[in-house]
C-alpha positions in Angstrom: 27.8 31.6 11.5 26.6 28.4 9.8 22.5 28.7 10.3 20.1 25.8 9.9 18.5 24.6 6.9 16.3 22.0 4.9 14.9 19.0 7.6 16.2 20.0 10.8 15.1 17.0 13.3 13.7 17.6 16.4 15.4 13.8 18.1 13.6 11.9 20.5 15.9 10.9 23.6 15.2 7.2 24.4 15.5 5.7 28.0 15.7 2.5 28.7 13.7 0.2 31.2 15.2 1.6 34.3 14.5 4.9 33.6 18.3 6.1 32.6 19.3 7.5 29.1 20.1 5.2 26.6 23.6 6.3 25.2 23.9 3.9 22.7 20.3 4.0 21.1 20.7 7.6 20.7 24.1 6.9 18.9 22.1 5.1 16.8 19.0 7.0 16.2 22.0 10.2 15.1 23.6 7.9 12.7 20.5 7.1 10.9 19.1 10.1 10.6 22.2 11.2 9.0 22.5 7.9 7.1 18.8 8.9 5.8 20.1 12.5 4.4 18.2 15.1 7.3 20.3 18.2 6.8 20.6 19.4 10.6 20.0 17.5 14.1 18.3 19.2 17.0 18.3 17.5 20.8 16.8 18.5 24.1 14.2 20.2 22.6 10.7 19.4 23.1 10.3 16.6 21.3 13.6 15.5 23.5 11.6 16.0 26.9 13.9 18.5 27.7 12.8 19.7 31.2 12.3 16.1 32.1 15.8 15.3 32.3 18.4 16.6 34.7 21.2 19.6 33.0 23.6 16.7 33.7 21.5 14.6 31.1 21.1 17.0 29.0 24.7 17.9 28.8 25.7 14.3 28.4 22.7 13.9 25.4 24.0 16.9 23.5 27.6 16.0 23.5 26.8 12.2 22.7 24.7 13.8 19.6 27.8 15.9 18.7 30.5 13.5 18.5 28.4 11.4 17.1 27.6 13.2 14.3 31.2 14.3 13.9 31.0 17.2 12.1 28.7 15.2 9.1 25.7 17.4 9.3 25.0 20.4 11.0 24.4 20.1 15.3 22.3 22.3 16.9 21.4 22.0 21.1 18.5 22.9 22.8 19.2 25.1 25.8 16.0 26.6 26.9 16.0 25.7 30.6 13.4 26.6 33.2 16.1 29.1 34.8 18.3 31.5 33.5 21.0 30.0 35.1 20.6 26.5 33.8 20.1 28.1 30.5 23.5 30.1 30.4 25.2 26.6 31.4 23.3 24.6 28.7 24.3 27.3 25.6 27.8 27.3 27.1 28.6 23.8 27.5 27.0 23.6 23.5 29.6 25.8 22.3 32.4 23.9 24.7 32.0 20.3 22.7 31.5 22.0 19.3 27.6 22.2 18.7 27.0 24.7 16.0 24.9 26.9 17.9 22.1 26.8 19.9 18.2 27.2 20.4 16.9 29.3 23.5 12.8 28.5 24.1 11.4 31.6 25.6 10.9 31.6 29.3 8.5 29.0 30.2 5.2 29.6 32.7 5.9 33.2 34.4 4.3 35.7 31.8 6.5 38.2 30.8 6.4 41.3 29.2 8.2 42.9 26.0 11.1 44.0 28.3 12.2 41.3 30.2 12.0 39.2 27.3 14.3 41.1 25.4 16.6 41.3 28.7 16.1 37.3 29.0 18.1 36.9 25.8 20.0 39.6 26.1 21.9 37.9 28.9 22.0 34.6 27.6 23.9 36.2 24.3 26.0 37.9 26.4 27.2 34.8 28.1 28.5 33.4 24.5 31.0 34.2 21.9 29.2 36.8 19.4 30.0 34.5 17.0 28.1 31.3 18.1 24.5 31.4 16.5 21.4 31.4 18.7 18.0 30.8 17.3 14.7 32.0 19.8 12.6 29.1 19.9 9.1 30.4 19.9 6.1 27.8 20.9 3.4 29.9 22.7 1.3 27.0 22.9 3.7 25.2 25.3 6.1 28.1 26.6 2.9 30.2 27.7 5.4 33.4 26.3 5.0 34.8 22.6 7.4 37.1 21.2 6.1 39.9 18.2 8.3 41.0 15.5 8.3 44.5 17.3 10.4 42.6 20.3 12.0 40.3 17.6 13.7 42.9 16.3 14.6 44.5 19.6 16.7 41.1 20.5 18.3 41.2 17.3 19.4 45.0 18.2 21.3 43.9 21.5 21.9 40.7 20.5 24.0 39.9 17.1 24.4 35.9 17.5 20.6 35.7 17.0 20.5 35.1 13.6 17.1 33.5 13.6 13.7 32.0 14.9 12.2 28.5 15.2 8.6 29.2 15.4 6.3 26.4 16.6 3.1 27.6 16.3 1.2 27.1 12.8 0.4 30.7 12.0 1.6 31.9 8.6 1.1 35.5 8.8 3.4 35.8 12.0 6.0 33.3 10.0 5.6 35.6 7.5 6.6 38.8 9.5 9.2 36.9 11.3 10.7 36.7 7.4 10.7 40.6 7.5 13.0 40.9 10.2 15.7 42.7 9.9 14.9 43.7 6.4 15.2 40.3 6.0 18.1 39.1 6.9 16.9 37.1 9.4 16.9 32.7 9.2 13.4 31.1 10.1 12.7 28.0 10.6 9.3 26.6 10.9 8.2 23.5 13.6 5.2 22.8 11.7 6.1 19.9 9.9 2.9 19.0 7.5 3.4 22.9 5.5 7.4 22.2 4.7 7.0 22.8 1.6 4.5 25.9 1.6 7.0 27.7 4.5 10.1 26.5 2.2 7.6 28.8 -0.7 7.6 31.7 1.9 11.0 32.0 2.0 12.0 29.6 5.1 15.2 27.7 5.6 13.7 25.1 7.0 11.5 22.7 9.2 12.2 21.7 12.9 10.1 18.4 12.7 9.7 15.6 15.4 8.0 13.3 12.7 10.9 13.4 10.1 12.3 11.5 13.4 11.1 7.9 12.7 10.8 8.6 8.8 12.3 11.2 7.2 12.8 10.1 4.2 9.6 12.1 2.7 10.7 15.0 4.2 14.4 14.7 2.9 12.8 14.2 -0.9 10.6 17.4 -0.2 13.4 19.8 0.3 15.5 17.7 -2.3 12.6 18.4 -4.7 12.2 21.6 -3.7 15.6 22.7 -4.0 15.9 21.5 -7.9 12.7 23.8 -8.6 10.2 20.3 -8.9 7.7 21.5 -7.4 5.2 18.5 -8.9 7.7 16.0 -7.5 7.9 18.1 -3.6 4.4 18.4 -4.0 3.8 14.7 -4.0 6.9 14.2 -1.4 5.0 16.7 1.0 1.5 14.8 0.6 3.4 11.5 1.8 4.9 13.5 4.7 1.6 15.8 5.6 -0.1 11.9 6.0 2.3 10.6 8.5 2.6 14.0 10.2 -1.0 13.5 10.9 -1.3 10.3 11.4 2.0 10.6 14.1 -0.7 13.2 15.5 2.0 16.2 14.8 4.1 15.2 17.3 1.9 15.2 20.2 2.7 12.2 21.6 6.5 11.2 21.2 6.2 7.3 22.2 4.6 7.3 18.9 8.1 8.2 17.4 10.0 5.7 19.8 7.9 2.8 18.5 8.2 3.9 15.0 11.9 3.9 15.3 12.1 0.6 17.1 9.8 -0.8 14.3 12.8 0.3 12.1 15.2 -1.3 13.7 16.4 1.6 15.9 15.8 1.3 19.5 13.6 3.9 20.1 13.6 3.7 24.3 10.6 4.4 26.3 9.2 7.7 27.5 9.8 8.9 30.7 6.9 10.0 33.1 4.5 11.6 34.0 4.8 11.1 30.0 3.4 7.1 29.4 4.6 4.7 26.4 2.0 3.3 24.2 -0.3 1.1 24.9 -0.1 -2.3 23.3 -3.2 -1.9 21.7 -2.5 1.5 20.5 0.9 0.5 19.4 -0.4 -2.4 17.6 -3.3 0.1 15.6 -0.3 2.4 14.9 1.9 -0.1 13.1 -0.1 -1.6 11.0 -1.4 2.2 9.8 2.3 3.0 9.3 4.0 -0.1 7.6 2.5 1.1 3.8 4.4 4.2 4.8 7.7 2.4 5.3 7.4 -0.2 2.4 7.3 3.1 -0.5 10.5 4.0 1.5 
């Protein structure tokens, strides 16, 4: 089962001024990320605004995304959905147009407890081949729902297409355990962006990042770096990409990745509410901060 690896980009899903998706700017936006040398692209995930679109959008995203890519790099969907239901359809339509697998968020606002978690994706495994990969997408912060390494490797008992975790939330130790799972066989991914490098040292495959979105160039030259054993060279890449990630505000506000794109001459859409695009003002502050940034590229 082909897991994922090295800059894994969270996408942003542009719509246009009428509030529909923008099929042809997110055509673009895949083709230069994989122009730019990201390893693995991720829609409908957060950074996607997944629950703000309708399953049919997010069905039609994903498999714009896929053929797109064609097979160039590796295309994981988002499925994480606010029902169990929708979620089931999500992960099996991803496997019907030829995603690579899937990521599964953990149930969203409901609190629940060690054993319905582990039944949650339980069932949503059980509705896919064995052999199409799932990842459980942890982000407490968001989701509300954590999941230990205790229940971790409870999921992994009943559930052999979960070959791995993408863990939002920047807490090394628990990154660190999640490593441990199943005697460590077991792929993680990490969302926090601006430590790459030092979860790439902890024996991560990756980074899920938003920011590597707009510019992920740095990002690409960290795990390049990284993956020739220069660590003075990733070192440097990593400071360049730690500087955006903050100044991008770690991905808190995706209109700042739309305009960044657009200023790149990829139509980055607008946001779609209750979310709100940038100000003009605030657009204005933000591009003349990030244009040094994009001339070293």
């Amino acid at each position: 089962m082909k897991k994922l690896y090295g800059v894994i980009t969270a996408m942003t899903t542009p719509f246009d001024e009428a509030n529909n998706l923008d099929i042809e700017a997110l055509r673009q936006q895949t083709r230069f990320l994989i122009e730019k040398g990201v390893n693995c692209l991720y829609p409908c995930g957060t950074t996607g605004e997944m629950y703000l679109m309708t399953l049919e959008e997010r069905e039609q995203v994903a498999k714009t995304v896929v053929e797109e890519a064609d097979h160039r790099v590796t295309v994981y969907i988002h499925a994480g959905a606010m029902t169990q239901e929708d979620t089931i359809r999500l992960a099996r339509h991803a496997h019907e147009i030829g995603a690579d697998g899937v990521g599964v968020v953990t149930p969203s606002y409901f609190s629940l407890d060690e054993r319905a978690m582990v039944e949650y994706y339980r069932s949503v495994c059980a509705a896919l081949p064995s052999d199409f990969p799932v990842y459980v997408y942890v982000i407490p912060q968001l989701a509300h729902n954590d999941i230990s390494p205790a229940a971790m490797e409870k999921i992994c008992a009943q559930c052999p297409n979960v070959i791995g975790v993408k863990y939002s939330y920047p807490d090394m130790n628990r990154m660190l355990q999640y490593t441990r799972v199943k005697n460590g066989d077991f792929s993680v991914v990490f969302g926090p962006d601006h430590m790459f490098l030092s979860a790439l040292v902890a024996g991560c495959d990756g980074t899920v990042s938003g920011c590597s979105g707009p510019v992920p160039e740095p990002f690409v030259e960290v795990y390049r770096q990284f993956r020739v054993g220069n660590m003075e060279a990733a070192q440097k890449a990593q400071k360049k990409a730690t500087d955006l990630c903050w100044l991008m505000k770690c991905g808190g506000d995706m209109s700042i990745f739309k305009n960044i794109l657009t200023l790149r001459g990829v139509k980055g859409g607008h946001m779609r509410k209750p979310l709100l695009d940038l100000t003009d003002a605030d657009r204005d502050t933000l591009m003349e901060k990030v244009k040094p940034y994009l001339t070293e590229q």
